[in-house]
C-alpha positions, 0 to 999 in steps of 0.5 A: 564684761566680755569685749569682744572688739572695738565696734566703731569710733564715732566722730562728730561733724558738723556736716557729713556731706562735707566729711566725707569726701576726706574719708572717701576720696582722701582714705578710701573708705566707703560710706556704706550708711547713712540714717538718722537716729531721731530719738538721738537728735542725729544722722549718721554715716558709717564706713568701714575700716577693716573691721572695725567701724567710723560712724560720722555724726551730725547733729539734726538740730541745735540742743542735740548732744552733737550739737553741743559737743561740737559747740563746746569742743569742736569737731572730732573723736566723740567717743569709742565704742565696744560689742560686749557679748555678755549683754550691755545691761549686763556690763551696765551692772557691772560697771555700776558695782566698780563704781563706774558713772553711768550716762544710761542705766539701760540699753536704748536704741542705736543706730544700724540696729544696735541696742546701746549704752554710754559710760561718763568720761568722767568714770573712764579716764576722759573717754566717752565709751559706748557699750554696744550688742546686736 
């Protein structure tokens, strides 16, 4: 598997509205995004830092996995996404042959356009990961 970059971190919040004015108006950062992802039951906002990506996640309803994880475990860090220029199914089956837990067996749509697919944290030393190609 090829990583080429860190591609964003996302954070759960249990509000963007109430977020961003801290990465705004406090780090200077620039909302330049803001969508929903209905087959991921969330609505994210993303800003820029440098090059790499912050994408803000809010839940859009109560059995979303945002929802959840901010139930469980409060608001923060969810999980730290890398572009693989080899193809995410690509590094699906490569992890899967090192005996790497697999949340998706395949890519599905993200937001901003990307085609994704997550590792378990319990495979990758307690850190949801995120593979993630254009």
């Amino acid at each position: 598997m090829k990583i080429s970059k860190i591609e964003h971190l996302g954070i759960a919040v249990t509000s963007i509205e109430e977020a961003l004015p801290y990465y705004e108006n406090v780090l200077g950062f620039k909302c330049y995004n803001i969508e929903t992802v209905e087959e991921q039951k969330v609505r994210t906002a993303f800003l820029k830092v440098g090059d790499t990506k912050i994408e803000l996640l809010e839940p859009t309803c109560p059995d979303s996995t945002i929802a959840k994880f901010i139930e469980n475990r409060g608001q923060g860090i969810h999980h730290i996404a890398y572009k693989v220029e080899d193809g995410v199914n690509n590094a699906l089956s490569e992890c899967d042959s090192k005996g790497i837990r697999l949340i998706d067996k395949a890519t599905r749509g993200g937001a901003e356009g990307l085609q994704i697919a997550f590792l378990h944290p319990k495979a990758t030393q307690g850190v949801l990961t995120e593979l993630c190609e254009e």
